[in-house]
Short mmCIF file of the C-alpha atoms (twelve columns), coordinates in Angstrom:
data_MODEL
# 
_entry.id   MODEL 
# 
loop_
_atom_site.group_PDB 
_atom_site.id 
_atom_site.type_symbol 
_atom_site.label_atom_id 
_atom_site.label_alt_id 
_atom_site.label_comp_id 
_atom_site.label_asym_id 
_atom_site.label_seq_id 
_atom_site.Cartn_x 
_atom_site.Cartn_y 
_atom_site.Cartn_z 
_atom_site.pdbx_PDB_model_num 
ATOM 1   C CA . UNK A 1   16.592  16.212  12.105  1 
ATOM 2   C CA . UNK A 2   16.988  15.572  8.427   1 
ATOM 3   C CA . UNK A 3   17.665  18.189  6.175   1 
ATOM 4   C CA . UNK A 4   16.791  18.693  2.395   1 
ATOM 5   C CA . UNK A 5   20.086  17.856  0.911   1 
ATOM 6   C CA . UNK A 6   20.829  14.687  3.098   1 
ATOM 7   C CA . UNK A 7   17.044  13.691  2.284   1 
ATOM 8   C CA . UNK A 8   17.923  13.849  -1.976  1 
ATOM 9   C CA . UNK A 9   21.117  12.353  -1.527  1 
ATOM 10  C CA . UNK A 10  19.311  9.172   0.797   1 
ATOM 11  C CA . UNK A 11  16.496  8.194   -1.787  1 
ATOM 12  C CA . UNK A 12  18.788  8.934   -5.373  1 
ATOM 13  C CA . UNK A 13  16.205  11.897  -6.454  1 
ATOM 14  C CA . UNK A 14  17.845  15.490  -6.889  1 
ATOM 15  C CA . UNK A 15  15.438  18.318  -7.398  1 
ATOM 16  C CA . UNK A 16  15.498  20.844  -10.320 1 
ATOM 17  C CA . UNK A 17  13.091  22.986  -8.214  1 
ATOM 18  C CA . UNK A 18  14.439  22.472  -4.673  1 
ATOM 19  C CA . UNK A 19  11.148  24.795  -3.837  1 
ATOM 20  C CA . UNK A 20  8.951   21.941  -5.007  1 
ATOM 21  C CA . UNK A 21  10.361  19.766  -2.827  1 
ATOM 22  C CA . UNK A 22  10.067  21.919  0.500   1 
ATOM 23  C CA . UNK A 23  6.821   23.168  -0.688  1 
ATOM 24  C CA . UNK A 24  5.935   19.083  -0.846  1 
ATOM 25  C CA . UNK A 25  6.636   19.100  3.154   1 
ATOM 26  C CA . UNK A 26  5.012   22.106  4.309   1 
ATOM 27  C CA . UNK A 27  1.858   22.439  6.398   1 
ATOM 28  C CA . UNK A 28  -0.625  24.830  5.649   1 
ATOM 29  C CA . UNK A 29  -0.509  25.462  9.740   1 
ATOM 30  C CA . UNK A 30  3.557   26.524  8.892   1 
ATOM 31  C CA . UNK A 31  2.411   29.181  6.221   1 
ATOM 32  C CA . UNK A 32  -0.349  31.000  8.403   1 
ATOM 33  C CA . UNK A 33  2.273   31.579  11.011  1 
ATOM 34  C CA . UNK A 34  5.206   32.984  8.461   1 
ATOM 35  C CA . UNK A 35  2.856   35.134  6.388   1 
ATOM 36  C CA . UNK A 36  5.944   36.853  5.354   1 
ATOM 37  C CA . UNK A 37  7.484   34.255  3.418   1 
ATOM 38  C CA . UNK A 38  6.440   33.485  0.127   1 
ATOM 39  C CA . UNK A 39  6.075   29.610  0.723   1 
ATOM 40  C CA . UNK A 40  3.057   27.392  0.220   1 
ATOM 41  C CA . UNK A 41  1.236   24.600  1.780   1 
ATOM 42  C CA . UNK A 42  1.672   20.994  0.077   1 
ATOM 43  C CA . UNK A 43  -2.210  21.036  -0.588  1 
ATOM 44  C CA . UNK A 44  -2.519  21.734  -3.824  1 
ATOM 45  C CA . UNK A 45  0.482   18.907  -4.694  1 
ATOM 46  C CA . UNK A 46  -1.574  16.845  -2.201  1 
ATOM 47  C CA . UNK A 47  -4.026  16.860  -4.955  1 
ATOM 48  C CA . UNK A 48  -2.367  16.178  -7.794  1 
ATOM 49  C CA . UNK A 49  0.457   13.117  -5.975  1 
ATOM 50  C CA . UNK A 50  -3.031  11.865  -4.892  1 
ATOM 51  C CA . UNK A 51  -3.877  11.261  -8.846  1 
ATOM 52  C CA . UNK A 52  -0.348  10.345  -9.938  1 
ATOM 53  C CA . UNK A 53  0.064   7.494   -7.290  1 
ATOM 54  C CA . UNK A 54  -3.520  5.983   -8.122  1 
ATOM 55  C CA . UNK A 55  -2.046  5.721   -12.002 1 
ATOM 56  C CA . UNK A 56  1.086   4.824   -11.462 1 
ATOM 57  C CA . UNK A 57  0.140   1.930   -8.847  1 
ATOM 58  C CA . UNK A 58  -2.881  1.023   -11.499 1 
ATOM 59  C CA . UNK A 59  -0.843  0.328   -14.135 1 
ATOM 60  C CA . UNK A 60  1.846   -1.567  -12.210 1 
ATOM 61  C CA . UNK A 61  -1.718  -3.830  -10.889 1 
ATOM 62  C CA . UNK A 62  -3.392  -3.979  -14.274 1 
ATOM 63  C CA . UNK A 63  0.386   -5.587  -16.174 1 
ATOM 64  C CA . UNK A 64  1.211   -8.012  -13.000 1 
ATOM 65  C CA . UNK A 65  -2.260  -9.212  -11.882 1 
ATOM 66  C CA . UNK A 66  -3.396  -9.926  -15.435 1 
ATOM 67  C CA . UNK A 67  -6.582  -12.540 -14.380 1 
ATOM 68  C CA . UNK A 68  -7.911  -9.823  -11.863 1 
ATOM 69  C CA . UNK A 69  -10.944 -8.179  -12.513 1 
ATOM 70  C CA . UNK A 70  -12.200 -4.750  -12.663 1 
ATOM 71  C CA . UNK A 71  -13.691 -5.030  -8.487  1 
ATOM 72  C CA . UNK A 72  -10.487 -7.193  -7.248  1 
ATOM 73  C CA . UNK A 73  -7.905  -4.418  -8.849  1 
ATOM 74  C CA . UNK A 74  -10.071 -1.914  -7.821  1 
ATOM 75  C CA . UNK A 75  -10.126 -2.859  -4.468  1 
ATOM 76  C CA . UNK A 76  -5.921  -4.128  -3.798  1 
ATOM 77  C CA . UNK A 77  -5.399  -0.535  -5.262  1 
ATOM 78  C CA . UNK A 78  -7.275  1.320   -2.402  1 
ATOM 79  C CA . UNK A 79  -5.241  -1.208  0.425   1 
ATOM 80  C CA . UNK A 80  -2.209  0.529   -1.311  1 
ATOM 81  C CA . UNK A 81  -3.362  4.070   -1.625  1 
ATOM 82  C CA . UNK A 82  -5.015  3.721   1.818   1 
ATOM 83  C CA . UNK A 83  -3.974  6.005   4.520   1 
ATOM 84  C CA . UNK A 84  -2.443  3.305   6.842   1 
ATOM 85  C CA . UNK A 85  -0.423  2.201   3.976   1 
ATOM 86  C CA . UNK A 86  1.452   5.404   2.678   1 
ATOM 87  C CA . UNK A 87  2.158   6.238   6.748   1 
ATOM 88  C CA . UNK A 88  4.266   3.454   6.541   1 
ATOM 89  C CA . UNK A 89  5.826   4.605   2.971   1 
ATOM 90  C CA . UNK A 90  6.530   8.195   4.575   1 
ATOM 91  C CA . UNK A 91  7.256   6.585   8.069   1 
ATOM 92  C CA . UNK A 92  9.876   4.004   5.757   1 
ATOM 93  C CA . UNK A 93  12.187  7.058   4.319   1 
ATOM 94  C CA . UNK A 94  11.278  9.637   7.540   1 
ATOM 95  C CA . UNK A 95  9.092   11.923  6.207   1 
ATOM 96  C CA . UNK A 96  8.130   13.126  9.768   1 
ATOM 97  C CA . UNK A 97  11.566  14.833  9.900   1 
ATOM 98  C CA . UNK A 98  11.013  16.800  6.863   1 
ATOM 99  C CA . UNK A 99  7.622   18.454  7.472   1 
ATOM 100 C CA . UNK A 100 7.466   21.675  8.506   1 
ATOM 101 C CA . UNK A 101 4.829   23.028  11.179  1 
ATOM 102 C CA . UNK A 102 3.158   25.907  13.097  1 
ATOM 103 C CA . UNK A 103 4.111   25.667  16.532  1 
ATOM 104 C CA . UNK A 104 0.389   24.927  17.592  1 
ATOM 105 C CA . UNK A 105 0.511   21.981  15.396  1 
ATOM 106 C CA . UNK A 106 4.034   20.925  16.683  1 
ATOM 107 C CA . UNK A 107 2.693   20.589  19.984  1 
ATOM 108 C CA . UNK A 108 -0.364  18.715  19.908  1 
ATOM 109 C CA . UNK A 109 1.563   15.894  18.245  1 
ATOM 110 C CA . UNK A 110 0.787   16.499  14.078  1 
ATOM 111 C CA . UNK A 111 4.793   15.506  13.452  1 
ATOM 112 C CA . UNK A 112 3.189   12.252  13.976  1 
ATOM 113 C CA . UNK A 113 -0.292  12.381  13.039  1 
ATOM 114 C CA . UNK A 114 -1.161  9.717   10.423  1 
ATOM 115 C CA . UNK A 115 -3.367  12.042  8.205   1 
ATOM 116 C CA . UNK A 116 -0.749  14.084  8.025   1 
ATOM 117 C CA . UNK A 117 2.152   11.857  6.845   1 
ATOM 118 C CA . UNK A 118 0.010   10.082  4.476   1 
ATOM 119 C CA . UNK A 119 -0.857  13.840  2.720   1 
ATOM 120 C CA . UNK A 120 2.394   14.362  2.941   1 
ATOM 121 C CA . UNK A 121 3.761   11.664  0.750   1 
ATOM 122 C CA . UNK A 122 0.809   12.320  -1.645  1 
ATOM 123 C CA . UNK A 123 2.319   15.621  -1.862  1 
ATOM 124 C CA . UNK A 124 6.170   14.442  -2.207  1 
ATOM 125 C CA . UNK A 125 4.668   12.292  -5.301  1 
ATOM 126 C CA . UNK A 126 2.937   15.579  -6.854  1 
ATOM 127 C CA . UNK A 127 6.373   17.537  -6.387  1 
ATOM 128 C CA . UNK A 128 8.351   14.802  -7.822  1 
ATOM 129 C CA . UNK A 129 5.728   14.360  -11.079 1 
ATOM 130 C CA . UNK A 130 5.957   18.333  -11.625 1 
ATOM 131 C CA . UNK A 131 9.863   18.351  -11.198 1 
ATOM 132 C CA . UNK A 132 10.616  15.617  -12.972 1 
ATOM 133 C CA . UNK A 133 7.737   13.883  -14.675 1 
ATOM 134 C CA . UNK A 134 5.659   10.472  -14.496 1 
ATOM 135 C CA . UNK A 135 8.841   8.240   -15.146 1 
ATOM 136 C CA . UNK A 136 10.536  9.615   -12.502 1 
ATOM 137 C CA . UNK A 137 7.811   8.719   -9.881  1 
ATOM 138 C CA . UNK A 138 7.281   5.391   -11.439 1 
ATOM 139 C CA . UNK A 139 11.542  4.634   -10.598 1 
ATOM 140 C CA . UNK A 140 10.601  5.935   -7.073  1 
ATOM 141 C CA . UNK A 141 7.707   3.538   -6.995  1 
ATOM 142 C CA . UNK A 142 9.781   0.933   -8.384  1 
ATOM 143 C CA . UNK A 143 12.289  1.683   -5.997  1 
ATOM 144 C CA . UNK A 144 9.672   1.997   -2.177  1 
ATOM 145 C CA . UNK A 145 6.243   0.253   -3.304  1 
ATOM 146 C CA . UNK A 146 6.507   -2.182  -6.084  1 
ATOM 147 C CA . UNK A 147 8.316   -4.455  -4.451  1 
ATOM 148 C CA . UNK A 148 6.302   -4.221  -1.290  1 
ATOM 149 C CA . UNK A 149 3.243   -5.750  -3.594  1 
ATOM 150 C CA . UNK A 150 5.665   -8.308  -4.891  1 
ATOM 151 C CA . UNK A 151 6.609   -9.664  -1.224  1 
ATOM 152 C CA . UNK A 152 2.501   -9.783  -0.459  1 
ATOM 153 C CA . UNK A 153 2.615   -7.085  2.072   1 
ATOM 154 C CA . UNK A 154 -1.066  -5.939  0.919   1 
ATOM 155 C CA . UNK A 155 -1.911  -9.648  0.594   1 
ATOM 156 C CA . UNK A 156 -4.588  -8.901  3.544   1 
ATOM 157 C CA . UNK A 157 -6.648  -7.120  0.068   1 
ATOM 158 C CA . UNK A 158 -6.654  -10.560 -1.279  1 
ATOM 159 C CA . UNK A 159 -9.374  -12.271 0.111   1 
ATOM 160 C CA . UNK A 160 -9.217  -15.805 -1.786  1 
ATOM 161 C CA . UNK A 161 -11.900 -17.762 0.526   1 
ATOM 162 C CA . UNK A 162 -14.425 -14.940 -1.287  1 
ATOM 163 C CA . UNK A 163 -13.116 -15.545 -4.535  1 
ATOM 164 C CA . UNK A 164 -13.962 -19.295 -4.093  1 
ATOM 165 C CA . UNK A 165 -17.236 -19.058 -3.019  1 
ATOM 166 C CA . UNK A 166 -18.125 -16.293 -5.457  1 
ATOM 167 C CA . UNK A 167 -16.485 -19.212 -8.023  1 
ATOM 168 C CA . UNK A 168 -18.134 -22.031 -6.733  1 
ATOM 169 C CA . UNK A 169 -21.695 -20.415 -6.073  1 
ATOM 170 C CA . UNK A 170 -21.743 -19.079 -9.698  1 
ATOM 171 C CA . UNK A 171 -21.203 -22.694 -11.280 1 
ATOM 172 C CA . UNK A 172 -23.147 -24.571 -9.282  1 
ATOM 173 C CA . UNK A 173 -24.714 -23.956 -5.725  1 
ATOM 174 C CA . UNK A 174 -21.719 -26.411 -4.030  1 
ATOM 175 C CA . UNK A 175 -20.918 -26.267 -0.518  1 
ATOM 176 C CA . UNK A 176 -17.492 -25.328 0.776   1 
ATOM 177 C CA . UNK A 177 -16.325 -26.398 3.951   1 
ATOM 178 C CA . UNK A 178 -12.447 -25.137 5.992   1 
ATOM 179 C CA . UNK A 179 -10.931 -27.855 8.367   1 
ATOM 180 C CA . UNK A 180 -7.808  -27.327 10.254  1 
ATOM 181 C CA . UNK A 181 -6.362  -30.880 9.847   1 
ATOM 182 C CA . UNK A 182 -2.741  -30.554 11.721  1 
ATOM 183 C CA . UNK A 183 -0.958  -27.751 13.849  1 
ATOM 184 C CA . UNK A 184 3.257   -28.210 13.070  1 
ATOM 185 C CA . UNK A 185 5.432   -26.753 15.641  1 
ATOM 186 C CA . UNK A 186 6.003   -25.285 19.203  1 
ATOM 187 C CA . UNK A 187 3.509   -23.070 20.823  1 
ATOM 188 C CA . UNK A 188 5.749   -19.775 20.141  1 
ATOM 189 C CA . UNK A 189 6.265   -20.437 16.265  1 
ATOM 190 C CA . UNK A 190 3.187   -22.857 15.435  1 
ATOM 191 C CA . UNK A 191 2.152   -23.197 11.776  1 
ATOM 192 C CA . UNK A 192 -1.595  -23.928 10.369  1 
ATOM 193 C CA . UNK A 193 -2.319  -26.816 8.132   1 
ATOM 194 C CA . UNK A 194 -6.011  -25.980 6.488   1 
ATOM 195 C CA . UNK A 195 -8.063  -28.265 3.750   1 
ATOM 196 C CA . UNK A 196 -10.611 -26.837 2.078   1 
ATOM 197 C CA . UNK A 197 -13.222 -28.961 0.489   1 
ATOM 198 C CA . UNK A 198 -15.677 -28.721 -2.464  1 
ATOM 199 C CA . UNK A 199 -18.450 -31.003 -2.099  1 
ATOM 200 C CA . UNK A 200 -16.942 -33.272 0.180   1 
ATOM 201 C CA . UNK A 201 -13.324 -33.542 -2.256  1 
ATOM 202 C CA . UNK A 202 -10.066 -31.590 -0.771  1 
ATOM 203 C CA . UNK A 203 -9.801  -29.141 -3.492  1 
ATOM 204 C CA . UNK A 204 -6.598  -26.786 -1.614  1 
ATOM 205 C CA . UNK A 205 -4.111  -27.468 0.808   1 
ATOM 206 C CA . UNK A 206 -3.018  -24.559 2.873   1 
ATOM 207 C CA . UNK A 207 0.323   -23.603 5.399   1 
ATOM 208 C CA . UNK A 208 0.148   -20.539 7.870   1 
ATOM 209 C CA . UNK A 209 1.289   -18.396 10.984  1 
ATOM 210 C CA . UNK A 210 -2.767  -18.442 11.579  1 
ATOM 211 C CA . UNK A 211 -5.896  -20.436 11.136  1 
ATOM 212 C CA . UNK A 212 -7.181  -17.898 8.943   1 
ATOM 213 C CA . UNK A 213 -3.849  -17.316 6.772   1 
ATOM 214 C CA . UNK A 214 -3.984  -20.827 6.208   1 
ATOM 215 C CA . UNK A 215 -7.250  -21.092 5.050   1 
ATOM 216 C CA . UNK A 216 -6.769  -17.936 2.841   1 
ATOM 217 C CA . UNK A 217 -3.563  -20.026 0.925   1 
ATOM 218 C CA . UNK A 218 -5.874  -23.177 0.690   1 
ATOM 219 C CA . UNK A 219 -8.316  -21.525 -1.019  1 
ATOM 220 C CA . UNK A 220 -6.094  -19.756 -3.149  1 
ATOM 221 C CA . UNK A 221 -4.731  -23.197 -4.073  1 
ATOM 222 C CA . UNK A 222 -7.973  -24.526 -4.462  1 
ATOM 223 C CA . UNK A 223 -8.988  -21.268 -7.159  1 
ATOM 224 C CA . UNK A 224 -5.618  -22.571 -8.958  1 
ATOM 225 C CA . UNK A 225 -6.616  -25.550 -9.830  1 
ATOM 226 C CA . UNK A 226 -9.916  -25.187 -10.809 1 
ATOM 227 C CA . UNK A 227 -8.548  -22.340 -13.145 1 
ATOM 228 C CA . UNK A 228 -9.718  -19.410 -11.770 1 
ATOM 229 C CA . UNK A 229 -6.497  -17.768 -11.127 1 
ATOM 230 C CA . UNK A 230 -3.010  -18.284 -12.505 1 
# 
C-alpha cells in the first residue's frame, strides 16, 4: 500500500497541511468507526474539488475550443467531470491505495467502488485548492487531464455527425447521407473509409478503427470545410 509521503513525492505536490491531504482520502464510514480521533470525512472537500474542477476544466475548454458553443462546451465538460472519467484519473495515480475505510466498507468491496474513487478525487482537488490555491490545481490539471483532452480521449463527447445535420438542417433542409466506400486492412486491425455526402456531393472523407469513428471524422471534415468549425 501507498503511503502519504511516497504519494507527494510520486505526483510533485507537497502539502503545507499534510491533514488536508489525509482528510482528502478519508471515508465518512472510517470516521464513525474511530470516533476518537479528531479526523474528518472528505465530504465537505468533496464539495468544494467538485466546483474547482468544473472551473478549472471550463476555462481550459472555453481558451482551446474557441468556435464551441455554449451547449457543445457544456456538454464535453460533463464527459470530463463525469464519474467514469475521474475513476480513471484516481484509478491513473492509485487513489484506491490511499483511502481510508471502516472495516464494513472494506469488505463489501468500496476500495474499489467507482462512486467512491470519483468523490475521492473531487475531494483530493478541494484539499489541494485550500492548501495551495487555484494555480496549483490548474499545474495538477495540466499535469493528469489537459493533456488527456488534447490526445481526444473524451472525443466520444464530440458528436460531429449532429453538428452537421444541426448545420445543414438550419441552412437549408438538405439531405445527408454516410457510405462506407472501402475497408483497408486484415480482419484483426481493419480500418473504415466513410464519405459523407450533402445533397448528393462528397462533402468529408473519413479514416477509422470503426464504421461509426469513421463516419464521426468525415463529418467533422465535412463541418471544416463548410466553415463551421476550425
Amino acid at each position: 500500500m501507498e503511503d502519504f509521503s511516497t504519494f507527494q513525492e510520486k505526483v510533485d505536490i507537497h502539502f503545507k497541511n499534510v491533514e488536508l491531504l489525509k482528510q482528502a482520502f478519508t471515508h465518512s464510514s472510517y470516521v464513525n468507526e474511530h470516533r476518537k480521533t479528531d479526523r474528518e470525512d472528505n465530504e465537505r472537500l468533496e464539495f468544494l474539488g467538485d466546483a474547482v474542477l468544473e472551473l478549472g476544466v471550463s476555462q481550459y475548454l472555453y481558451r482551446q475550443f474557441p468556435e464551441m458553443s455554449e451547449g457543445e462546451l457544456t456538454k464535453f465538460r460533463a464527459s470530463i467531470v463525469c464519474e467514469i472519467s475521474l475513476v480513471r484519473f484516481s484509478d491513473e495515480l492509485n487513489f484506491s491505495e490511499l483511502i481510508q475505510l471502516g472495516k464494513g466498507e472494506e469488505m463489501t468491496g468500496g476500495r474499489n467502488r467507482p462512486a467512491l474513487l470519483a468523490d475521492v478525487f473531487e475531494a483530493f482537488i478541494g484539499a489541494l485548492y485550500l492548501d495551495q490555491g487555484f494555480d496549483a490545481v490548474i499545474t495538477f490539471l495540466e499535469k493528469y487531464v489537459y493533456p488527456k483532452i488534447k490526445k481526444g480521449a473524451f472525443s466520444h463527447a464530440m458528436d460531429y455527425k449532429s453538428q452537421l445535420q444541426e448545420v445543414v438542417q438550419r441552412e437549408k433542409n438538405r439531405l445527408i447521407e454516410y457510405e462506407i466506400v472501402e475497408e483497408i486492412g486484415p480482419a484483426h486491425n481493419r480500418e473504415f473509409v466513410a464519405h459523407v455526402r450533402i445533397q448528393g456531393e462528397t462533402t468529408g472523407i473519413g479514416i477509422g478503427r470503426t464504421k461509426k469513428e469513421s463516419e464521426q471524422r468525415a463529418a467533422e471534415e465535412a463541418l471544416k470545410k463548410i466553415g463551421a468549425i476550425d
